[in-house]
C-alpha positions in Angstrom: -16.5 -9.6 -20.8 -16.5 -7.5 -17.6 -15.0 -3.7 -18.5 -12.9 -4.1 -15.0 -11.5 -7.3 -16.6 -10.7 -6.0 -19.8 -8.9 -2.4 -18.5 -6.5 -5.0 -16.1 -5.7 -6.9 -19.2 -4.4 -3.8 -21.1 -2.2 -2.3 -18.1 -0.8 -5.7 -17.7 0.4 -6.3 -21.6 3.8 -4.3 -21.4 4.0 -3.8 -18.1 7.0 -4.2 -16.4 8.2 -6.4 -13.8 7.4 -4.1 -11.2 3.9 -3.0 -12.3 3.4 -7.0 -12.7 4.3 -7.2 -8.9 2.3 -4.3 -8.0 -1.0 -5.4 -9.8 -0.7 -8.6 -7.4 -0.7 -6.9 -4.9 -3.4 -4.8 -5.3 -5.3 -8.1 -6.3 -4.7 -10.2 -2.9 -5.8 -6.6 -1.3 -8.8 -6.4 -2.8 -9.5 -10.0 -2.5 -9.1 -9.8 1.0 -11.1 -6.6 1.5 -14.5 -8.8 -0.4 -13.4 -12.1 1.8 -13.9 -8.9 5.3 -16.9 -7.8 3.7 -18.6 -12.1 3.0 -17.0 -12.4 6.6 -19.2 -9.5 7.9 -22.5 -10.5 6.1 -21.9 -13.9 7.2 -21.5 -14.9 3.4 -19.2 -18.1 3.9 -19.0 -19.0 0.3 -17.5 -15.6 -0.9 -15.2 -15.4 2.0 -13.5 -18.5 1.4 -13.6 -17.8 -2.8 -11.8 -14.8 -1.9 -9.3 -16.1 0.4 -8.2 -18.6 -1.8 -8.0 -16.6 -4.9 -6.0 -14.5 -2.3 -3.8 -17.5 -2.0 -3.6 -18.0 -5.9 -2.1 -15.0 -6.1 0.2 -15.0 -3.4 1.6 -18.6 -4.6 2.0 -16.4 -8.1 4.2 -14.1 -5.9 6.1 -16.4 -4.3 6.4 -19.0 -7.1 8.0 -16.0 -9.4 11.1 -15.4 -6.7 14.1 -15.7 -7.9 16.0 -17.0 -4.9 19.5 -17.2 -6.7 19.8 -13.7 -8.0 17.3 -12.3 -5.4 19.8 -12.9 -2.7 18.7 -11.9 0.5 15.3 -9.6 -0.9 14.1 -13.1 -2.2 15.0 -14.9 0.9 12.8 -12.3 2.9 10.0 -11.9 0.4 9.9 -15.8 0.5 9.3 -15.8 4.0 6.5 -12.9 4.2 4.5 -14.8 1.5 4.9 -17.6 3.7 3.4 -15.4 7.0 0.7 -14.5 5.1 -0.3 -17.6 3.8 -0.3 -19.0 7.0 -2.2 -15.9 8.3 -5.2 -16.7 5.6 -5.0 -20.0 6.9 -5.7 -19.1 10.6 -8.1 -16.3 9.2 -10.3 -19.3 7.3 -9.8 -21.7 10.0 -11.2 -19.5 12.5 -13.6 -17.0 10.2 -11.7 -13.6 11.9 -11.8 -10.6 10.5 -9.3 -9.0 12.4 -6.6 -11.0 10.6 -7.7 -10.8 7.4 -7.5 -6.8 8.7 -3.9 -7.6 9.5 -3.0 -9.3 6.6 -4.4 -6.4 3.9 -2.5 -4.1 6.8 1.1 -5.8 5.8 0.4 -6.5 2.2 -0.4 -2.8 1.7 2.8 -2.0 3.4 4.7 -4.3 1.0 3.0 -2.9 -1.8 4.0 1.1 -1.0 7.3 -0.5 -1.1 7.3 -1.6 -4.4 5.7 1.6 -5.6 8.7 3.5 -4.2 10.8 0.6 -5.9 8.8 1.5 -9.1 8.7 5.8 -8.8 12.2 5.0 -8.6 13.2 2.8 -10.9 10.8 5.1 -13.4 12.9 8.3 -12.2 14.8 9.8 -15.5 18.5 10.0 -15.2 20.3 13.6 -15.6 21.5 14.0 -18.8 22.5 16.6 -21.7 20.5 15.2 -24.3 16.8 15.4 -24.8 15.0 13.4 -22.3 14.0 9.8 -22.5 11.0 8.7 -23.9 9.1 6.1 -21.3 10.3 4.9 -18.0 14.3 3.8 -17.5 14.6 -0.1 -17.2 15.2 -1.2 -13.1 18.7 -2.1 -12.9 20.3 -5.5 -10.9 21.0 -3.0 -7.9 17.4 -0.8 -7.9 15.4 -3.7 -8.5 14.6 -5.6 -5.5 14.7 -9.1 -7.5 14.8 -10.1 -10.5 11.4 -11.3 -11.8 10.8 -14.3 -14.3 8.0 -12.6 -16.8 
C-alpha cells in the first residue's frame, strides 16, 4: 500500500464534514495539476485519467449537496460544480492547458473558502471554564451546508 495512500486514509477517519470537503478539493487540484503536467509532456493517457478522476470527485461534491437545508449556498455550489465540469469537458475536448489552469485557479479559490469556513468553525468560544478539548462542532448558521457523511 502506497504511504501517501495510507496517511489520507487516517486524516479522513474522524474528520469532519468540512475537512471531508476540503480533502476534495485538494484532490481535484492535484488531479488537475498531473492532467497540466500529461498535457505538457504530451501524455494523453494520464491527462484524461486525471481529468476524470477530477470529475469523480467533483460528482462526490456535488452529489453530497444538500439542496433543502443548503438553501441558497447549495444552490450556488450546485452550479460551480456544474462550471467546472463543463470546463474539464472543454479542457478534454480541446487538450488546453490554459483551462485546466483556470479550473485549479477557481477550485483553489473555493477551497480557501472552506478553510476560512473551517479556521472558523474550529475557533474556541469565550468562556469561564477551562477550554475545550478539540475543535467546536460548525453550527446550521457557520456551516455553509449541511453535508451527508
Amino acid at each position: 500500500m502506497d504511504a501517501r495512500y495510507s496517511y489520507r486514509e487516517a486524516a479522513v477517519r474522524g474528520a469532519s464534514p468540512v475537512r471531508l470537503v476540503i480533502c476534495l478539493y485538494e484532490q481535484a487540484i492535484e488531479d488537475l495539476r498531473r492532467a497540466v503536467i500529461a498535457q505538457e509532456k504530451g501524455d494523453i493517457e494520464a491527462r484524461t485519467r486525471s481529468i476524470n478522476h477530477a470529475f469523480t470527485v467533483i460528482a462526490q461534491l456535488q452529489g453530497t449537496l444538500d439542496m433543502q437545508r443548503g438553501g441558497e449556498v447549495a444552490r450556488n455550489l450546485a452550479k460551480f460544480y456544474t462550471l467546472v465540469r463543463n470546463g474539464l469537458t472543454e479542457a478534454q475536448a480541446t487538450q488546453s492547458t490554459r483551462i485546466l489552469e483556470q479550473q485549479i485557479s477557481q477550485l483553489a479559490t473555493v477551497h480557501e473558502a472552506w478553510l476560512e469556513v473551517e479556521r472558523a468553525t474550529a475557533a474556541p468560544l469565550p468562556q469561564s471554564g477551562p477550554a475545550q478539548a478539540g475543535p467546536s462542532v460548525p453550527s446550521r448558521e457557520t456551516s455553509l451546508t449541511d453535508w451527508n457523511a
